[in-house]
C-alpha positions as CSV (number, residue, x, y, z in Angstrom):
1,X,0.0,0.0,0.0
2,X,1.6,3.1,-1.0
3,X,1.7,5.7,1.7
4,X,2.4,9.6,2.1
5,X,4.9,11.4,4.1
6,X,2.7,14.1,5.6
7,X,-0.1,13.3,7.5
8,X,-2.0,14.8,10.8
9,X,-3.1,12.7,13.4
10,X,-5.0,13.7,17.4
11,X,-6.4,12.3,19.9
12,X,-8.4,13.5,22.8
13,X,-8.5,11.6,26.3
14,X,-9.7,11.8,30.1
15,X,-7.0,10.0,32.1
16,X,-5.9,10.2,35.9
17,X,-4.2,12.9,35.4
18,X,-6.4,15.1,33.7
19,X,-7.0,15.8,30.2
20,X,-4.5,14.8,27.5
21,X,-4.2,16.1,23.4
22,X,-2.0,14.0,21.4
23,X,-1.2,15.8,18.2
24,X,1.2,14.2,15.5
25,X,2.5,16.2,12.2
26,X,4.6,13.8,9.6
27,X,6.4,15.6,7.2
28,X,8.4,14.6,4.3
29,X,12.1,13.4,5.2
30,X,14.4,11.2,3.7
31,X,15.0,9.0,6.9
32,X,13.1,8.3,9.8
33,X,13.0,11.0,12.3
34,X,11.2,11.1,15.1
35,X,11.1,13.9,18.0
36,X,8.6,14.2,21.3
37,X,7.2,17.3,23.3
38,X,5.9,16.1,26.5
39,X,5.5,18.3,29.5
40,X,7.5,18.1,32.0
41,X,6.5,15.4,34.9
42,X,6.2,13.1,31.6
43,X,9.4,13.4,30.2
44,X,10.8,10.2,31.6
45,X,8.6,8.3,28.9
46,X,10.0,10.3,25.7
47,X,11.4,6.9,24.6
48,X,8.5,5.2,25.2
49,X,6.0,7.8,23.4
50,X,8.8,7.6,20.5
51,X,8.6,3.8,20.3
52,X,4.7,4.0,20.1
53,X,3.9,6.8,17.8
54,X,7.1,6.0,14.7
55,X,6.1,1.8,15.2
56,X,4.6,2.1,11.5
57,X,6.4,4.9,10.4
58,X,9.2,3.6,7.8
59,X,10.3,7.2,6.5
60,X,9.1,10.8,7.3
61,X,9.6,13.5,10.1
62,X,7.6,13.1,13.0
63,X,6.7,15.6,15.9
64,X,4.8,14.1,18.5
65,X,3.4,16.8,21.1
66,X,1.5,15.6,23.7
67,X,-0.8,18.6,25.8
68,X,-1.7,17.7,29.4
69,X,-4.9,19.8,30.7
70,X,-5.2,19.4,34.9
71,X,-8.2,19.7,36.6
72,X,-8.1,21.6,40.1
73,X,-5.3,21.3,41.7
74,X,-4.5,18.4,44.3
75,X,-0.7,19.4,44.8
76,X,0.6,21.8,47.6
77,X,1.9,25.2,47.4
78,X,5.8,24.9,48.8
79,X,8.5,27.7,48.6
80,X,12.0,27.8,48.4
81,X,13.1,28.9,51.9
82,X,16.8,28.9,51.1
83,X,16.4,30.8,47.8
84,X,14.3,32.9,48.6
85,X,17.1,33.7,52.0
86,X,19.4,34.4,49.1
87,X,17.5,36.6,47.3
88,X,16.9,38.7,50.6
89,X,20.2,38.6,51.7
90,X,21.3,39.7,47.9
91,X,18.9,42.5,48.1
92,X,20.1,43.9,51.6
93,X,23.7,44.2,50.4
94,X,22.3,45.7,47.3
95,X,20.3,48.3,49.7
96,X,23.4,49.2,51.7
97,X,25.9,49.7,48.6
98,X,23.7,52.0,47.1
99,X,21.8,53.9,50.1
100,X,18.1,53.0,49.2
101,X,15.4,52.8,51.5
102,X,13.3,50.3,49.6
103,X,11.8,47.4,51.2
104,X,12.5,43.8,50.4
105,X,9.6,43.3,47.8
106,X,8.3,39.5,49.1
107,X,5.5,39.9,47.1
108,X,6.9,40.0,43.4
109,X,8.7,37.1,44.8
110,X,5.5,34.9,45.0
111,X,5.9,35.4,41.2
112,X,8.6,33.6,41.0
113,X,8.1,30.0,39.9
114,X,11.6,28.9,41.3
115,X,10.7,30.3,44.9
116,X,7.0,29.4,44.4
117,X,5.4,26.6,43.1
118,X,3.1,23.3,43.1
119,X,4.5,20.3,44.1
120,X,2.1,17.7,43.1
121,X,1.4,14.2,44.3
122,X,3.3,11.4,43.0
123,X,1.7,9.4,40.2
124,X,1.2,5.9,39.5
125,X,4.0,5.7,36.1
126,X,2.6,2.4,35.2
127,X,-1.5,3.9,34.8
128,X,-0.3,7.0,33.7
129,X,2.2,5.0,30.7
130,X,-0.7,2.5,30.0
131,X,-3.2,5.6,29.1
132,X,-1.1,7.6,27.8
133,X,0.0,4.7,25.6
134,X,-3.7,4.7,24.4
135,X,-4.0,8.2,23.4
136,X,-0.4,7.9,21.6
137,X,-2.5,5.0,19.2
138,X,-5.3,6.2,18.5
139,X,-3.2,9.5,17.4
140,X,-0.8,7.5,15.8
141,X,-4.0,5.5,13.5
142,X,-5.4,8.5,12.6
143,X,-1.9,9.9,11.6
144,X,-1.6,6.8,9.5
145,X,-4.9,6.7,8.4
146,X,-4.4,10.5,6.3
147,X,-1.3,9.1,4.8
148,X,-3.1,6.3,3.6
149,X,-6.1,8.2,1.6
150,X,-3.2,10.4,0.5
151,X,-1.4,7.8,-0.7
152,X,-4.0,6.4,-2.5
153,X,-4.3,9.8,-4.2
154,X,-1.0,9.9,-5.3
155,X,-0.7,6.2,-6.5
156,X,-3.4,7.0,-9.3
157,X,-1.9,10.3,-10.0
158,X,1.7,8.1,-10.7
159,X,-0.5,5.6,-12.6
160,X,-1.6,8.4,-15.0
161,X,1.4,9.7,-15.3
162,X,3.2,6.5,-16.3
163,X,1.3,5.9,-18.7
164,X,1.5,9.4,-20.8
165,X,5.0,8.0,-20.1
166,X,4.5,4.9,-22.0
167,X,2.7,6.8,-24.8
168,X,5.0,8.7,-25.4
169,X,8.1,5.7,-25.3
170,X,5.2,4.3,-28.1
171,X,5.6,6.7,-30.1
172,X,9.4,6.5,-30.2
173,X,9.0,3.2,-31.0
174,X,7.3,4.2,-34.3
175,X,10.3,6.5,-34.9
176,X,13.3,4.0,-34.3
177,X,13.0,2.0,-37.7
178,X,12.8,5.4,-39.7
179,X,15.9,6.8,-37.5
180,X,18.2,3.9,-38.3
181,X,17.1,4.5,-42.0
182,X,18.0,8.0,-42.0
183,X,21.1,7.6,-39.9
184,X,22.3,4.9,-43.0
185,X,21.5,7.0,-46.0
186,X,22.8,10.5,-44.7
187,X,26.0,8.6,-43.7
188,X,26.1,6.9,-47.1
189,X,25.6,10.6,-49.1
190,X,28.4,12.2,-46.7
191,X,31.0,9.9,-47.5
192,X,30.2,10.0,-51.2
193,X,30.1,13.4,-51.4
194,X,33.5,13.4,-49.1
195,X,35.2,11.1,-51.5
196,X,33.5,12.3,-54.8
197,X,35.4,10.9,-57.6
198,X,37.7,7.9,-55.9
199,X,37.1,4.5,-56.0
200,X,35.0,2.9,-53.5
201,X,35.1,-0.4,-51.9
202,X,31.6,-1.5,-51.6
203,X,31.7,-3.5,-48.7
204,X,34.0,-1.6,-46.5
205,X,31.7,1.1,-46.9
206,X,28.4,-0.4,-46.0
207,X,30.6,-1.8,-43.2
208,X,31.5,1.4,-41.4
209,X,28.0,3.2,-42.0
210,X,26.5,-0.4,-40.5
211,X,28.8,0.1,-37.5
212,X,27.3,4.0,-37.3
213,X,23.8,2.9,-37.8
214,X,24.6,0.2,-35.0
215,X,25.3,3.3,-32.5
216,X,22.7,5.0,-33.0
217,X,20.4,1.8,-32.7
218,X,17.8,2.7,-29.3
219,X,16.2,-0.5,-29.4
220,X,17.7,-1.5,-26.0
221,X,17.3,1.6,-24.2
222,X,13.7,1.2,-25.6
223,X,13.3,-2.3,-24.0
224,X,14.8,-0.9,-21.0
225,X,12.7,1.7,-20.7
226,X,9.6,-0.7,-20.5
227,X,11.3,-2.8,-17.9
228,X,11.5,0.5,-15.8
229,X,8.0,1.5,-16.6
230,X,6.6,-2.0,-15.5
231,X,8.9,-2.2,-12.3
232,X,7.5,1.3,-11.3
233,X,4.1,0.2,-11.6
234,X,4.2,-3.4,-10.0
235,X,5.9,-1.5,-7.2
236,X,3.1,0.7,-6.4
237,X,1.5,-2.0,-5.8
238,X,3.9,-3.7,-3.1
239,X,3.5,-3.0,0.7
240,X,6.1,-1.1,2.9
241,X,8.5,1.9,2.0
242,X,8.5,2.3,-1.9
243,X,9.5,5.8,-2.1
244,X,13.4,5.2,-2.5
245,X,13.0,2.4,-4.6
246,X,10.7,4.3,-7.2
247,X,13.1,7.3,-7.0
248,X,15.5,5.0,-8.2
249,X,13.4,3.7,-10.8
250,X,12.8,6.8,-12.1
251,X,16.5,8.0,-11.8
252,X,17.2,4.8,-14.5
253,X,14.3,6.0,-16.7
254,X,15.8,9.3,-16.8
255,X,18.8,7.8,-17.7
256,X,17.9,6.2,-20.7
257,X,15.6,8.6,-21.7
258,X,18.9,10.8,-22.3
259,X,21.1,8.3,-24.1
260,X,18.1,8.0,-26.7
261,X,18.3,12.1,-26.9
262,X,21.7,11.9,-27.0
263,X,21.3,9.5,-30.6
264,X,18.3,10.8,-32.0
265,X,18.9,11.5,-35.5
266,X,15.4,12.8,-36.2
267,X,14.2,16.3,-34.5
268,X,10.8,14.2,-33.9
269,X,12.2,11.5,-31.6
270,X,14.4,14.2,-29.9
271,X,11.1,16.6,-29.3
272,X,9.5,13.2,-28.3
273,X,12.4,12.6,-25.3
274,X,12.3,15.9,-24.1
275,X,8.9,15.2,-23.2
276,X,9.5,12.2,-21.8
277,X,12.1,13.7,-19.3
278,X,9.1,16.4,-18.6
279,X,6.8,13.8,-17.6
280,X,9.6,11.7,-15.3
281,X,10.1,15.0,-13.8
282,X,6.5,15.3,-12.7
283,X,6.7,11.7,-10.9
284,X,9.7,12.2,-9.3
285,X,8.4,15.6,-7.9
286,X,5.3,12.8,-6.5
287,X,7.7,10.2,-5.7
288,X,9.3,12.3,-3.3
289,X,6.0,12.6,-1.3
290,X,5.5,8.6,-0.8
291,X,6.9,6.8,2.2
């Protein structure tokens, strides 16, 4: 099943702790790269959230962010007693230096979260992994589930595609027997018209235009070329990571697309692989979406 890079899963849960939002963007990448936002308390399960949320992802960038919502507040106010002493004793040799008669402001100190804070109760880390694990899922399924409708998207798009592709391969095809001909007879006229008036050994000279002709045969790349084409399209239909292996694909197709330029003798079949290298443009710009 081809796959997209991109995708955009969430999930929404009541759990012990509170309310929890699991959000996960996939973007395209060329490797597997997965990162985790988790606040705070969480953050000795960022391997664990990794593990769960990039299990079916093969290739992409993943950001997993996970949103914890409390409701009330069961924890405990506590402060800081020996930072706070610092700060006071910081701010009295502050007062004397420079002579002001300010008082020690305690109150924009409750303000400060390192002198002030909640300390809540500890958690069970075993519930709290188990439902977090949950929300991580069903995030991750409907991540997976938008790459897959994309995916299909862009499978028939490549299907199209492949076969203007072949079309146009067709087509050059119909030009190759005409090319050869025209390859032999302007070689024949040159070198008779080089060697206008000597005496010409027959043979010899069929012999070196056959071996010219012979160059400029694109039978094989031609053949090659539909090898590509059906390798590209059997592997659409394969399951896992594709996307490097049709890059590749289309790299070869490129490939001989250019040698066949490269010979063309007629301005026709040249027009005609120009196109073709247009069109293997436009899938590799797709390819690079798929998984």
């Amino acid at each position: 099943m081809v796959r997209s890079m991109t995708g955009f899963g969430r999930s929404v849960k009541q759990i012990s702790q509170g309310r929890v939002t699991v959000e996960i963007r996939a973007v395209n990448h060329r490797f597997s790269d997965v990162s985790v936002k988790l606040p705070k308390q969480w953050s000795f399960m960022e391997e664990k959230v990794r593990r769960w949320a990039s299990s079916d992802v093969l290739r992409g960038k993943v950001e997993v962010s996970v949103y914890l919502e409390s409701e009330g507040s069961s924890g405990e106010v506590h402060i800081n007693w020996p930072l706070l002493k610092q700060f006071q004793e910081k701010f009295d040799e502050l007062k004397q230096a420079t002579g002001s008669a300010e008082d020690f402001p305690a109150a924009a100190m409750l303000q400060h979260s390192d002198i002030v804070y909640m300390k809540q109760p500890e958690a069970d880390s075993e519930l709290v992994a188990e439902e977090l694990c949950g929300c991580v899922a069903e995030a991750a399924r409907d991540l997976m589930n938008m790459r897959g409708i994309e995916g299909k998207l862009l499978k028939q798009d490549l299907q199209q595609k492949t076969v203007r592709l072949r079309e146009l391969k067709e087509k050059i095809s119909l030009e190759a027997p005409l090319t050869k001909k025209t390859v032999y007879e302007r070689l024949r006229q040159r070198v008779e018209e080089f060697l206008s008036g000597v005496e010409l050994d027959e043979s010899r000279l069929l012999t070196e235009v056959a071996v010219h002709v012979e160059k400029a045969d694109i039978e094989e790349e031609l053949i090659r070329i539909e090898s590509h084409i059906r390798q590209f399209l059997n592997t659409l239909e394969t399951e896992g990571a594709v996307g490097r292996k049709l890059d590749f694909l289309l790299q070869e197709l490129n490939r001989e697309v250019n040698t066949i330029g490269s010979k063309a003798a007629e301005a026709e079949t040249s027009t005609l692989a120009v196109e073709m290298k247009d069109e293997i443009e436009k899938l590799r710009e797709q390819v690079q979406n798929i998984e």
